[in-house]
DRENDO-1510 file (C-alpha; in Angstrom, 1 decimal, always signed):
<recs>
REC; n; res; u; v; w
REC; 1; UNK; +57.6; +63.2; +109.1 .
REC; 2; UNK; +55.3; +62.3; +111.7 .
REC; 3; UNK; +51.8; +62.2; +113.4 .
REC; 4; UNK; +51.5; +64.3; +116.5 .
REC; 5; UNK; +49.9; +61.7; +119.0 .
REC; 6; UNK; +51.0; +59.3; +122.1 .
REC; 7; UNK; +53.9; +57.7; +119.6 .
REC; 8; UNK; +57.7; +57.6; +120.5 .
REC; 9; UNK; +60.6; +56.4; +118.0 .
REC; 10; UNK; +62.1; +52.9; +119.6 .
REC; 11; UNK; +64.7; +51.6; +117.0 .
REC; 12; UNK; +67.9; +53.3; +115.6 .
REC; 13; UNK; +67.7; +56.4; +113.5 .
REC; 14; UNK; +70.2; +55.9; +111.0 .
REC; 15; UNK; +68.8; +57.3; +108.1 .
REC; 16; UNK; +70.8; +60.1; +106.0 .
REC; 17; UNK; +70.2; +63.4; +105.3 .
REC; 18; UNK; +66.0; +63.3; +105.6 .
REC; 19; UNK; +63.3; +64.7; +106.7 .
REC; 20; UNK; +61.0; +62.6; +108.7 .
REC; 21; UNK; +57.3; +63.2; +108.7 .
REC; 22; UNK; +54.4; +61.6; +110.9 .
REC; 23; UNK; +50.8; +62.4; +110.5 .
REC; 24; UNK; +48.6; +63.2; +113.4 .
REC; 25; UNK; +45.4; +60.6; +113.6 .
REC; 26; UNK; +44.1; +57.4; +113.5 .
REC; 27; UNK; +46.6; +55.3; +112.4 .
REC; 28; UNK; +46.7; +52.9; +115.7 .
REC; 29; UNK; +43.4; +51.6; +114.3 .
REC; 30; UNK; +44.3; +51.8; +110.3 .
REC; 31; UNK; +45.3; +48.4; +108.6 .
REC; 32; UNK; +45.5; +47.5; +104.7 .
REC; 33; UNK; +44.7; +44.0; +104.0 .
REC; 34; UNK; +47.1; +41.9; +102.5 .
REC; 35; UNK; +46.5; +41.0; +98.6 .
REC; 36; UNK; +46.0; +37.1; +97.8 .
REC; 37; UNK; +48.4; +35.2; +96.4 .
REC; 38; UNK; +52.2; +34.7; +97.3 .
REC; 39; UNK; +53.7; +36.3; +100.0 .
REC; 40; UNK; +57.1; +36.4; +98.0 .
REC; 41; UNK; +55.7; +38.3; +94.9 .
REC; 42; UNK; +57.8; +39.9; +92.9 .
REC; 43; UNK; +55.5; +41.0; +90.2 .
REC; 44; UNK; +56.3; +44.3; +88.2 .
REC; 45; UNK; +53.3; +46.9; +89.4 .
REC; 46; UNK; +53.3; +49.9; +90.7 .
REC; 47; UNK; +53.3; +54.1; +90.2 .
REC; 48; UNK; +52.7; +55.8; +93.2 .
REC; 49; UNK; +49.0; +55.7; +92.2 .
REC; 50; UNK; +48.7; +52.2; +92.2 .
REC; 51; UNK; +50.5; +52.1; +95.7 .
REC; 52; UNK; +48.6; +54.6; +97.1 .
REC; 53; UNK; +45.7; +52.7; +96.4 .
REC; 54; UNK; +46.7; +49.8; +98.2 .
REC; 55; UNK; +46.9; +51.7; +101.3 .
REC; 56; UNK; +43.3; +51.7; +101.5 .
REC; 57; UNK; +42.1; +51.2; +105.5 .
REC; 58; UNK; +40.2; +48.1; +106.1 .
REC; 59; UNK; +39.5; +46.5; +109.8 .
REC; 60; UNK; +40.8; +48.1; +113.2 .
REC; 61; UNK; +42.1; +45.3; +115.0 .
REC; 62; UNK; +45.7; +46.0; +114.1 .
REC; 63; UNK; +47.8; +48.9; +114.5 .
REC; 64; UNK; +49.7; +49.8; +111.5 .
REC; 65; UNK; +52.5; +52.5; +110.4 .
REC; 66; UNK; +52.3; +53.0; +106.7 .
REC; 67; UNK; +55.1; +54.4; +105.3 .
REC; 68; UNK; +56.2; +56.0; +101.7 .
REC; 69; UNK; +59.2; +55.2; +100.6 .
REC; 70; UNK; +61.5; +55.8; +97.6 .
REC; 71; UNK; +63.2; +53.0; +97.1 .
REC; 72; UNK; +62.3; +49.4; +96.4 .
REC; 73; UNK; +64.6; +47.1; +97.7 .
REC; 74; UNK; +65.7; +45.2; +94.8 .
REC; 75; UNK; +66.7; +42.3; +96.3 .
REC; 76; UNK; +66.0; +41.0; +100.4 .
REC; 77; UNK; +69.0; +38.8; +100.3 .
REC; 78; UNK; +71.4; +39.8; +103.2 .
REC; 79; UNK; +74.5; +38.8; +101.4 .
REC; 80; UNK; +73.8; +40.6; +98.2 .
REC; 81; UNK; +75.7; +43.2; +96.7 .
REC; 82; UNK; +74.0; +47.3; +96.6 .
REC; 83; UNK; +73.1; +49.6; +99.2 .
REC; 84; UNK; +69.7; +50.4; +98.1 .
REC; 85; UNK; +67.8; +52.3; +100.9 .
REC; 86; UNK; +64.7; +50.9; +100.6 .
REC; 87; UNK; +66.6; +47.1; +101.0 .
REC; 88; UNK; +68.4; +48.2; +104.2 .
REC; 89; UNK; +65.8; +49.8; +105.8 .
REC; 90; UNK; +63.8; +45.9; +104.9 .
REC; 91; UNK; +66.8; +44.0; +106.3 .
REC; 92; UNK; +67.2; +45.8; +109.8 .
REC; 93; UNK; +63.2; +44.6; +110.9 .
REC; 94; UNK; +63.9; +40.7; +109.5 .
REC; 95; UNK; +67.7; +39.8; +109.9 .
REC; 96; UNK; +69.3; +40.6; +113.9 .
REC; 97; UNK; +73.2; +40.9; +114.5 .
REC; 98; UNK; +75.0; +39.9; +117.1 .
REC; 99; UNK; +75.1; +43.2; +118.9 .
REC; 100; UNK; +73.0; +46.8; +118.5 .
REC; 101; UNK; +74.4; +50.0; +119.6 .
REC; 102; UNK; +71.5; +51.7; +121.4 .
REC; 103; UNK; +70.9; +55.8; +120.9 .
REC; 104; UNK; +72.8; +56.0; +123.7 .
REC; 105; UNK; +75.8; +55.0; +122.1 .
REC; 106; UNK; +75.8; +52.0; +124.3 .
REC; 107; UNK; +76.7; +48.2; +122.6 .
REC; 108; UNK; +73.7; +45.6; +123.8 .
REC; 109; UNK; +73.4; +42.1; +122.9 .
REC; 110; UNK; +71.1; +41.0; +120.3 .
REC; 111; UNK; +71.8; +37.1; +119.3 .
REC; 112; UNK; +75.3; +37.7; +121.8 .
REC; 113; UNK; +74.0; +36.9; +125.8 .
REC; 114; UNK; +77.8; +38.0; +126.3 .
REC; 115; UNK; +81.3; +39.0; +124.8 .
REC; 116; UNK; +84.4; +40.0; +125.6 .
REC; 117; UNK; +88.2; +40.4; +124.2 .
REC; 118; UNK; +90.5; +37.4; +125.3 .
REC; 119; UNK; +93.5; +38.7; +126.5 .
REC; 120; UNK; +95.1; +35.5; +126.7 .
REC; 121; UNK; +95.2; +34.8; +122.7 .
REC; 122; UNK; +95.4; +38.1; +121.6 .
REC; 123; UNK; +98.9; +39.3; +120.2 .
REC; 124; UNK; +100.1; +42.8; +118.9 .
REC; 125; UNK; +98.8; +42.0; +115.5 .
REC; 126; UNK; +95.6; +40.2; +116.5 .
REC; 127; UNK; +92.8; +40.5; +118.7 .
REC; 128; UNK; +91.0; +37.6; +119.5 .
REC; 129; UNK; +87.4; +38.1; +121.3 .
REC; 130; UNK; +85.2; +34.9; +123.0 .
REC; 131; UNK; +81.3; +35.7; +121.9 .
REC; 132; UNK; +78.4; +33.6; +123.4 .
REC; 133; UNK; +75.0; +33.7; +122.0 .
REC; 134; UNK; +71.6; +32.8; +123.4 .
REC; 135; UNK; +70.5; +29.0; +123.1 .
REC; 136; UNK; +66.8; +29.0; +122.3 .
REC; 137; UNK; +67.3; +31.6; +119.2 .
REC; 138; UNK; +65.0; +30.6; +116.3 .
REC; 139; UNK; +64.1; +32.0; +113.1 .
REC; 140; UNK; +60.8; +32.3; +111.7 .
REC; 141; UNK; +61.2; +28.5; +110.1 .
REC; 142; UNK; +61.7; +27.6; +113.6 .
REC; 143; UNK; +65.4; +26.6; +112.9 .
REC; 144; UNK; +67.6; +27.2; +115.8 .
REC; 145; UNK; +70.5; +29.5; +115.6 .
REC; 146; UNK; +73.6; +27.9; +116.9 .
REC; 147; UNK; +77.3; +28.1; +116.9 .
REC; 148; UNK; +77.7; +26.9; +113.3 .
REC; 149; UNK; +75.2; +29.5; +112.0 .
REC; 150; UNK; +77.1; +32.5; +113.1 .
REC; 151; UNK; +80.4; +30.9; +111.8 .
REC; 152; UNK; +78.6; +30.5; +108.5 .
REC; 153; UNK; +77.2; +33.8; +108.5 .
REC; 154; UNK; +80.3; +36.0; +108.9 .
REC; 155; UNK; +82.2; +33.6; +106.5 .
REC; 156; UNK; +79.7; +33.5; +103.8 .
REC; 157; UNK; +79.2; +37.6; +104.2 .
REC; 158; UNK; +83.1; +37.9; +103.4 .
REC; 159; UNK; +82.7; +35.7; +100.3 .
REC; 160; UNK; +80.2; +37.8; +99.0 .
REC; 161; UNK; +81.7; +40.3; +100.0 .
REC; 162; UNK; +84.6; +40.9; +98.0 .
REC; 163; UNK; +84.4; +43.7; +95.6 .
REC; 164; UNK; +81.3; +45.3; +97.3 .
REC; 165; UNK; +80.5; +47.3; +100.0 .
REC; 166; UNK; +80.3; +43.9; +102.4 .
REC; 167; UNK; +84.2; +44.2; +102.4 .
REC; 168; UNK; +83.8; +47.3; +105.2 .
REC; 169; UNK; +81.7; +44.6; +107.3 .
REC; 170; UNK; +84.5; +42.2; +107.5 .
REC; 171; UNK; +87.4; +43.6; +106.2 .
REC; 172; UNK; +89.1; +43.5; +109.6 .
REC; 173; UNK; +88.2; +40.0; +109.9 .
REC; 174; UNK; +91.1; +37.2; +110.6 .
REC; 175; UNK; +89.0; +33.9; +111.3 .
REC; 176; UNK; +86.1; +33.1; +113.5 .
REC; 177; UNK; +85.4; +29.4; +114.8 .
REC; 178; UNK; +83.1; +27.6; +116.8 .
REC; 179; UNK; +84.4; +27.2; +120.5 .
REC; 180; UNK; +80.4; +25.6; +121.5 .
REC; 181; UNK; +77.5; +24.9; +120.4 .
REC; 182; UNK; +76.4; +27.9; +121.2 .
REC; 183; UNK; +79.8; +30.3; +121.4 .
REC; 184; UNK; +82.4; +31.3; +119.0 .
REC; 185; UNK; +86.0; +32.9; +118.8 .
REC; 186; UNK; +86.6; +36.1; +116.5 .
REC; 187; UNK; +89.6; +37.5; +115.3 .
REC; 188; UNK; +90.5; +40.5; +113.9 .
REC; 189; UNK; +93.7; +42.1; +113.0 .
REC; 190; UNK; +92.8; +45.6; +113.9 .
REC; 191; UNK; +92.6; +46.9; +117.5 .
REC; 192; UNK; +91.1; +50.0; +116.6 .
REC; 193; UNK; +88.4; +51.2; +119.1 .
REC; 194; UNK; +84.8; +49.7; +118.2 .
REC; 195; UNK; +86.4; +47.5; +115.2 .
REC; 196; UNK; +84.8; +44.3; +116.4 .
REC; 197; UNK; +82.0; +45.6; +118.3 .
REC; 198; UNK; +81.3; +47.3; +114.3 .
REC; 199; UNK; +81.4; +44.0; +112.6 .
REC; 200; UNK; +79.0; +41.8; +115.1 .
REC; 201; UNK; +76.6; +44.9; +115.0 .
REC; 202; UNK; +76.7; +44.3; +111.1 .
REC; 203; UNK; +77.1; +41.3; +109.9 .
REC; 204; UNK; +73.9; +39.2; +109.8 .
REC; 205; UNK; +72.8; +35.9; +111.0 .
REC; 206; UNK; +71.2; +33.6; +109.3 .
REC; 207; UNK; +70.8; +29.4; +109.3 .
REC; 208; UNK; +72.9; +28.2; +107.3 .
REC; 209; UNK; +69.7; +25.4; +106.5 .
REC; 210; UNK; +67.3; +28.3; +105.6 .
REC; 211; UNK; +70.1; +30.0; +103.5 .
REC; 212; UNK; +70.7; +27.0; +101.3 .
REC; 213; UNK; +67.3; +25.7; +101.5 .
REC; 214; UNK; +65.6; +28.9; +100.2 .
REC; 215; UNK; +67.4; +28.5; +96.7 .
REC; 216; UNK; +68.3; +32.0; +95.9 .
REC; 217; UNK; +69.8; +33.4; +98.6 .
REC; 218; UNK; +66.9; +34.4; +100.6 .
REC; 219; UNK; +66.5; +37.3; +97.8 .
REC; 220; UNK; +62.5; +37.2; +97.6 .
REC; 221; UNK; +61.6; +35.9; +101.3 .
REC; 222; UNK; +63.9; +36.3; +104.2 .
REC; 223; UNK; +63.7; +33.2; +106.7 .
REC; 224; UNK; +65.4; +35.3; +109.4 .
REC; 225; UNK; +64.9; +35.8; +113.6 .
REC; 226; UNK; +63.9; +39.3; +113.8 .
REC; 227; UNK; +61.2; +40.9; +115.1 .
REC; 228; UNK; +58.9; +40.9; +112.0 .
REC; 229; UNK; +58.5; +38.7; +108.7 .
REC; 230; UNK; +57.8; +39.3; +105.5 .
REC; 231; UNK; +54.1; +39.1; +104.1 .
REC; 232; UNK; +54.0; +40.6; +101.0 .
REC; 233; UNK; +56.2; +42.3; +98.3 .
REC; 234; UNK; +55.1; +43.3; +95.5 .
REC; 235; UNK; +58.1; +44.5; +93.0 .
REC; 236; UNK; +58.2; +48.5; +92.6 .
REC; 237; UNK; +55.2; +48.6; +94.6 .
REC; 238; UNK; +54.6; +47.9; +98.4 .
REC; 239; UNK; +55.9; +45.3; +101.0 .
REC; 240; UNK; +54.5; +44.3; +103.8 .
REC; 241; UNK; +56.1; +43.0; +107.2 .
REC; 242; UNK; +54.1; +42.1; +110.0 .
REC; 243; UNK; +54.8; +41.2; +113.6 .
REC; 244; UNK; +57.0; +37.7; +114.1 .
REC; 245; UNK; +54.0; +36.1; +116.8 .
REC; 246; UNK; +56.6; +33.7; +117.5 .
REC; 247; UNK; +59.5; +35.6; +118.3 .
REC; 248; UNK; +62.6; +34.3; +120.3 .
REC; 249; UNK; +63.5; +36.7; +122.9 .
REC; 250; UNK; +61.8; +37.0; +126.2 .
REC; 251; UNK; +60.1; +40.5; +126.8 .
REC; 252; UNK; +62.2; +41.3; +129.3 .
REC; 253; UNK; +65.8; +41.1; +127.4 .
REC; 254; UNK; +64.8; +43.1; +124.4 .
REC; 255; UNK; +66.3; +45.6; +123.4 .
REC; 256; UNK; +65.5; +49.0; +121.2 .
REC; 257; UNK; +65.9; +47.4; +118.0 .
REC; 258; UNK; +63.7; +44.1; +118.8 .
REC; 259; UNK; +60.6; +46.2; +120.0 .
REC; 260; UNK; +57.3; +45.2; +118.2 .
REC; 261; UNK; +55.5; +48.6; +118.4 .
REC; 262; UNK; +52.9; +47.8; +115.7 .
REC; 263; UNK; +51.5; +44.7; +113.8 .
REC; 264; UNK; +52.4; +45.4; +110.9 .
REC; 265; UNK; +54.9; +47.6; +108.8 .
REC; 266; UNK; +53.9; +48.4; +105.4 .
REC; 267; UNK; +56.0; +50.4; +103.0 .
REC; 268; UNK; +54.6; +52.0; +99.5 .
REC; 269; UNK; +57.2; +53.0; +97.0 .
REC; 270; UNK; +56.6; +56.6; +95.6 .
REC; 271; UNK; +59.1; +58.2; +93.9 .
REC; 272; UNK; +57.7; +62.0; +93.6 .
REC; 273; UNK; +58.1; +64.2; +96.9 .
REC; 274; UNK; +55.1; +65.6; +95.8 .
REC; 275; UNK; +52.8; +62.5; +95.5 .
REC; 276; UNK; +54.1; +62.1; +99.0 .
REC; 277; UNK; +53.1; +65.0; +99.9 .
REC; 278; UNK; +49.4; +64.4; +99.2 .
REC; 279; UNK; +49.4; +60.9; +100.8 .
REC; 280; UNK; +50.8; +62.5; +103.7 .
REC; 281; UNK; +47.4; +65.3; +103.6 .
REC; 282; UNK; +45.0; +63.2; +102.5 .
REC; 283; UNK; +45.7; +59.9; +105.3 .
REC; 284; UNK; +47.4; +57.1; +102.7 .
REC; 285; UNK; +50.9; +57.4; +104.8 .
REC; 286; UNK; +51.7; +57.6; +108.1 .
REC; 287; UNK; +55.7; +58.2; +107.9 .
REC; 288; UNK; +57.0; +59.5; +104.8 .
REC; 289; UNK; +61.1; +59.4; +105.0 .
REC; 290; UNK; +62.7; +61.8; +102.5 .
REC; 291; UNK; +60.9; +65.1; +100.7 .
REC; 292; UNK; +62.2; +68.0; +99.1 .
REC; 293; UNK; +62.6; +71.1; +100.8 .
REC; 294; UNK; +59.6; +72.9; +98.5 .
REC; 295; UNK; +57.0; +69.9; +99.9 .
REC; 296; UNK; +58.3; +69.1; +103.1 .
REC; 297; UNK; +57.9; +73.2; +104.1 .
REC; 298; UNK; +54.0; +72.5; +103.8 .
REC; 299; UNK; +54.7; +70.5; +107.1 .
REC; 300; UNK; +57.3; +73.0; +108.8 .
REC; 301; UNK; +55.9; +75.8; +111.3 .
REC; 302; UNK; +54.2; +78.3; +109.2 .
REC; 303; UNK; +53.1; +75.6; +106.7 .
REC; 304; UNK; +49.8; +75.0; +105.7 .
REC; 305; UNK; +49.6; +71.2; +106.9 .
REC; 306; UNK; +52.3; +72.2; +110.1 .
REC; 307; UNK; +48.8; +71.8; +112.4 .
REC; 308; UNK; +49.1; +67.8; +111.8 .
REC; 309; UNK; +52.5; +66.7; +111.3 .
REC; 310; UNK; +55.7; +66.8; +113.3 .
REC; 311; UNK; +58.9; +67.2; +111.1 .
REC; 312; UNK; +62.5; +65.8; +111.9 .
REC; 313; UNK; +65.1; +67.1; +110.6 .
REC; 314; UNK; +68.6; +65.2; +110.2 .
REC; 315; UNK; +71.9; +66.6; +109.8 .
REC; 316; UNK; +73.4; +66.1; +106.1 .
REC; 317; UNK; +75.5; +63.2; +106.2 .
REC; 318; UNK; +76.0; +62.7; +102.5 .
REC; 319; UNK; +79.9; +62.7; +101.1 .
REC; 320; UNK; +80.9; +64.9; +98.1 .
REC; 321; UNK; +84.2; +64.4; +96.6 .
REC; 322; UNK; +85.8; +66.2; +93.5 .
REC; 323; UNK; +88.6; +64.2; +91.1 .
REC; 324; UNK; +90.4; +66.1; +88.6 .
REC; 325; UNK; +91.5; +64.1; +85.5 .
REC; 326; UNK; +95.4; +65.5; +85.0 .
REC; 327; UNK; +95.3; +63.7; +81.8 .
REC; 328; UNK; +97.3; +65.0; +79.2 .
REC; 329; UNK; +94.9; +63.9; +76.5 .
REC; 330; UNK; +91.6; +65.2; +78.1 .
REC; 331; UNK; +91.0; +67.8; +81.0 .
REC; 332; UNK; +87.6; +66.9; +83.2 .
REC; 333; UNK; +85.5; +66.7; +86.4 .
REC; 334; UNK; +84.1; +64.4; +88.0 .
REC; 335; UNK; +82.3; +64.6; +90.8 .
REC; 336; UNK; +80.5; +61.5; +92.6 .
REC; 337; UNK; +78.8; +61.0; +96.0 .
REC; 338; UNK; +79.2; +58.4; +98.4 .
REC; 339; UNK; +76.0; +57.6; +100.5 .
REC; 340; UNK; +76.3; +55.7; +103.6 .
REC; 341; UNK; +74.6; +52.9; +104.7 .
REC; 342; UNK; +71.1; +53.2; +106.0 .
REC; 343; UNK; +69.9; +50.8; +109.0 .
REC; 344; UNK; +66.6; +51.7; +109.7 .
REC; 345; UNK; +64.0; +54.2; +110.4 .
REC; 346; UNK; +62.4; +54.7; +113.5 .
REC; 347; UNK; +59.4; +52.5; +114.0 .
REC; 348; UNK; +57.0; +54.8; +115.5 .
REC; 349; UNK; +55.1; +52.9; +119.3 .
REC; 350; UNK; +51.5; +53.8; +118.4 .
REC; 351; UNK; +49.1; +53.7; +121.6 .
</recs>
């Protein structure tokens, strides 16, 4: 749900079944100040009273999108296993892929500067594709990203990967070497339509320094090259990202995905619809991602709060199966749902 104002979505809506709420208002001037202490907290805090207190507006220097969220991450570590929404939503402002398909359905380059399938290797059971990536890319340690980082990235991402859901991010994966300092060859045994474009649009890159260096994984501070960092994350709580000042890519070559709308990004965990609902009325949030149908109608037309808000409304992507135990023994249902993976909101371009 969003405010009705100058703002436009720039970033990928890939966010299942939800309804998307913006308030109207003076969030291009709002800003919460950032609590003392370390910007990797992990301490336990937080019911949605506590978080909506920190969303308290201070100075008007920065724009700001506050946003309530359900979920807390759990863990900021790309390589980890679960599909928490809160986590994915993190990961897709502080890790970059290779590639980003835009709205348009269109592939563009991210870390890649080029790619493109090499008909010369490739067999009937193979299919080999040369990848180049830009040679001033640095993360926010100022490490640069080179050859051996991507080789270690998609490697270490089908390691972890076994058992959990990062096997659908490789799983069509062969090999991939360094050809360069800055250029690799991928190979995959599947030729189906998109199957490699998928995986460099997926898989994450990281420095293989950082990684190593940061002792567990990157799970409580991301040293990544996207467009925004880490500042703050308290556990159950709130976290914070604000705007990467030193940020790789020229102006010119970014795409949707690396825009840097606002200064900073702060998220407040709130697990009751209808908490949200009042944050939403009363100014704490500016975005609120998921509400039930009885709250999120006070925002539809005919509502009482429809005046300030703008709701979007996303088709139902969720997956329900139903297995039937034939056992002998004992007769039963079970029914389980299978969520896809979430890779951002929107990022509302406040003006």
């Amino acid at each position: 749900m969003r405010k009705n104002m100058k703002q436009m979505f720039a970033g990928v809506l890939a966010a299942t079944m939800m309804l998307s709420l913006t308030a109207c208002g003076g969030s291009s001037t709002a800003t919460t100040t950032a609590a003392a202490g370390s910007a990797a907290s992990t301490t336990a805090a937080g019911t949605e009273t506590k978080a909506a207190a920190q969303a308290a507006p201070a100075a008007d220097q920065e724009k700001v999108v506050k946003i309530a969220y359900t979920s807390d991450p759990g863990s900021l570590g790309t390589f980890d296993e679960g599909s928490s929404s809160g986590r994915w939503t993190v990961l897709a402002y502080t890790y970059e892929n290779l590639l980003y398909m835009g709205s348009d359905g269109q592939y563009y380059g991210i870390l890649a500067k080029d790619w493109k399938r090499n008909e010369e290797e490739s067999t009937p059971t193979n299919v080999v594709w040369d990848v180049e990536i830009y040679d001033y890319i640095k993360d926010t340690a100022g490490n640069n990203i080179t050859a051996d980082d991507v080789v270690f990235s998609f490697n270490e991402c089908l390691e972890n990967g076994k058992g959990n859901q990062h096997t659908a991010l490789t799983g069509a994966l062969v090999s991939i070497e360094k050809t360069g300092d800055y250029s690799v060859k991928i190979t995959c045994n599947s030729e189906a339509a998109g199957e490699i474009e998928n995986m460099m649009q997926q898989v994450m890159i990281v420095s293989e320094k950082a990684y190593k260096e940061s002792g567990d994984c990157m799970r409580s501070m991301p040293i990544a090259t996207g467009p925004y960092k880490v500042d703050e994350w308290v556990t159950g709580s709130s976290l914070k990202l604000v705007k990467n000042e030193d940020y790789w890519q020229k102006e010119e070559l970014r795409v949707e995905s690396q825009m840097q709308n606002v200064d900073r990004i702060e998220y407040y965990f709130v697990t009751e619809s209808s908490q949200i609902a009042i944050g939403l009325e009363t100014g704490l949030y500016d975005v609120a991602t998921s509400l039930n149908y009885t709250n999120a109608s006070r925002f539809m037309e005919g509502g009482e709060s429809s005046a300030n808000f703008t709701v979007k409304e996303e088709r139902d992507k969720y997956i329900q199966q139903m297995w039937v135990n034939r056992s002998a023994e004992l007769r039963s249902f079970r029914r389980t749902r299978s969520i896809p993976r979430e890779r951002g909101i929107p990022l509302p371009a406040v003006s």
